[in-house]
N, C-alpha and C positions, 0 to 999 in steps of 0.2 A: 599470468601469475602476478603482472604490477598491477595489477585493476583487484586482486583482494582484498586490500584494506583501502583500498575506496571510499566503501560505505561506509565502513566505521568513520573515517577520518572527518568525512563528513557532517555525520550525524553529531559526530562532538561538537564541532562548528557550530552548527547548526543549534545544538541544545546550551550549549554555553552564552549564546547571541540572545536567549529565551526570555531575561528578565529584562534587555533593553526593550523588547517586541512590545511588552506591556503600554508602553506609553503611545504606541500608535493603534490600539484598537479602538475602533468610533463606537460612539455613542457614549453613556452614561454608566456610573453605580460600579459597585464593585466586579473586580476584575477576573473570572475564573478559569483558571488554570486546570487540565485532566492529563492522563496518560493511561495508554489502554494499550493494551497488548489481544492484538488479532490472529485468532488462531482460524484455518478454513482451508480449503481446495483453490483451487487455480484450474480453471476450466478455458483451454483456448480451444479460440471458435472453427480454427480448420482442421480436421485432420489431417495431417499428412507426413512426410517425414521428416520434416524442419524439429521437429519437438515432439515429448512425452506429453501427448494431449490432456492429463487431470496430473496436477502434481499439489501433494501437499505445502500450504503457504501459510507463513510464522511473519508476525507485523509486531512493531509498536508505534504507537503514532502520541502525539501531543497537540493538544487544542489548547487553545487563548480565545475567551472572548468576554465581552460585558456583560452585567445583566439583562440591561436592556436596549443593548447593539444592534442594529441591524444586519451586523454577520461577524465572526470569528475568522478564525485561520487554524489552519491543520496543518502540520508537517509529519513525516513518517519515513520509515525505512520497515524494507520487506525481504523474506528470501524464500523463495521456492524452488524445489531441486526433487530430482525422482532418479531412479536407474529402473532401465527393466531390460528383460532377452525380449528384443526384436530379430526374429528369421531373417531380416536384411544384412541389418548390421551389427546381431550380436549383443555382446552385453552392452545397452547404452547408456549414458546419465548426460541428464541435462542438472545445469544448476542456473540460478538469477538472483541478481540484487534490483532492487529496485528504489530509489528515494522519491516521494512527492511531495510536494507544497500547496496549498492548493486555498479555497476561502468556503465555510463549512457556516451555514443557517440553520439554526434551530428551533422548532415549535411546539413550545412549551402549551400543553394543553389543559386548564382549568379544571381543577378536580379527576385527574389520570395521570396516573403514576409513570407513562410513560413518555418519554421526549422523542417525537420524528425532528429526522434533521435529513437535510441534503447538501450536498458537498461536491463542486468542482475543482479541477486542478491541472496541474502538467507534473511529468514524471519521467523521470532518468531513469534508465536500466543499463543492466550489463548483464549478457549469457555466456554459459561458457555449455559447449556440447562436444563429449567424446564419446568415440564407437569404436567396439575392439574388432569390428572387419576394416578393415582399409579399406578407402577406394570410394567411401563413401563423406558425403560435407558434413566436417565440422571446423569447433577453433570458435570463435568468439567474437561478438557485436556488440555494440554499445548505443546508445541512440535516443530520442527524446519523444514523449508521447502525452494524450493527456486522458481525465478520466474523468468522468462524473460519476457519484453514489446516492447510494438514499438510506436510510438506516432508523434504528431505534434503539435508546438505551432507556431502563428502568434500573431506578438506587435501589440498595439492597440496604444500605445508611445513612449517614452526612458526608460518609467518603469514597462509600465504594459502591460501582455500578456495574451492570452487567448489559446484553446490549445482542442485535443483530446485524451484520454491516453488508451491503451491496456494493461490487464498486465496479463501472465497467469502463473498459482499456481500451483503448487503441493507441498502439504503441508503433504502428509502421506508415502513417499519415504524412510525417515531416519526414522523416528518413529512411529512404527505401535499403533496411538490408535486408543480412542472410537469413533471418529466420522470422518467420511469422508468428509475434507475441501478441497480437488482439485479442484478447477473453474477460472475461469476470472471475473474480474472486469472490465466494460469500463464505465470511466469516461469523465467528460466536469471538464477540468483546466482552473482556476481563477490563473494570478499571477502577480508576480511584483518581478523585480530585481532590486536588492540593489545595 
């Protein structure tokens, strides 16, 4: 229960710290600023009974970078969560937070409307998993991972763009816990730059 407002607490931090950020992005030319909101699935890679193998996953993330920078920066927060009857253990629900940071390249393509970018990073989570048979693991883990993606966004105007995003996880590398969260997420990106 003390790890719920977490994320939030964080991501204020985080978004509040946004206008100093500005002045350490390299390279040249004006400075642009986005904010997208990632709508998509969460697919982990093992079955088994640590977690709800596809759960729906809700993002917003925010990019900074120059015109003509040789890379930006991404930061983000995420939450994917499911319940279903498992014959094990009954009604289950898993929920997750997740924050990334991470440094996000764009290739802007001469005469195509659309921008490929690829993006690394590292990423904090917190799960929580309950199950209404007893007898069987749950309770809660916390722990550090990191991700690479690749993606595409086309404008729809001067402000708002729409977009495809890949992003794959490995979240149990540095810290071995209870539950197995290594998957991908592929999302449909909602956004608008500032």
């Amino acid at each position: 229960m003390k790890y719920k407002s977490l994320p939030l607490a964080l991501s204020l931090l985080l978004f509040a710290s946004c206008t100093s950020l500005r002045d350490f992005v390299p390279g040249g030319g004006d400075v642009r600023q986005a904010g997208a909101f990632n709508i998509g699935q969460r697919v982990f890679d093992h079955a088994s009974t640590n977690c709800i193998d596809e759960q729906p996953n809700m993002g917003f993330e925010y990019t900074v970078s120059r015109e003509d920078g040789a890379f930006g920066y991404e930061f983000g927060v995420a939450r994917h969560s499911d319940r279903q009857d498992i014959p094990t253990t009954g009604n289950t629900g898993v929920e997750g937070w997740e924050l990334t940071a991470g440094l996000r390249r764009e290739f802007p393509i001469e005469g195509f409307g659309a921008v490929p970018y690829l993006g690394v990073g590292l990423s904090g989570f917190h799960v929580d998993r309950n199950n209404e048979t007893p007898g069987f693991p749950e309770g809660s883990d916390v722990g550090l991972g990191a991700y690479a993606r690749v993606g595409m966004t086309m404008k729809i105007n001067t402000h708002a763009f729409v977009g495809i995003d890949a992003r794959f996880i490995q979240e149990e590398w540095i810290n071995e816990g209870e539950y197995d969260l290594d998957g991908d997420v592929v999302s449909l990106v909602l956004g608008f730059s500032l």
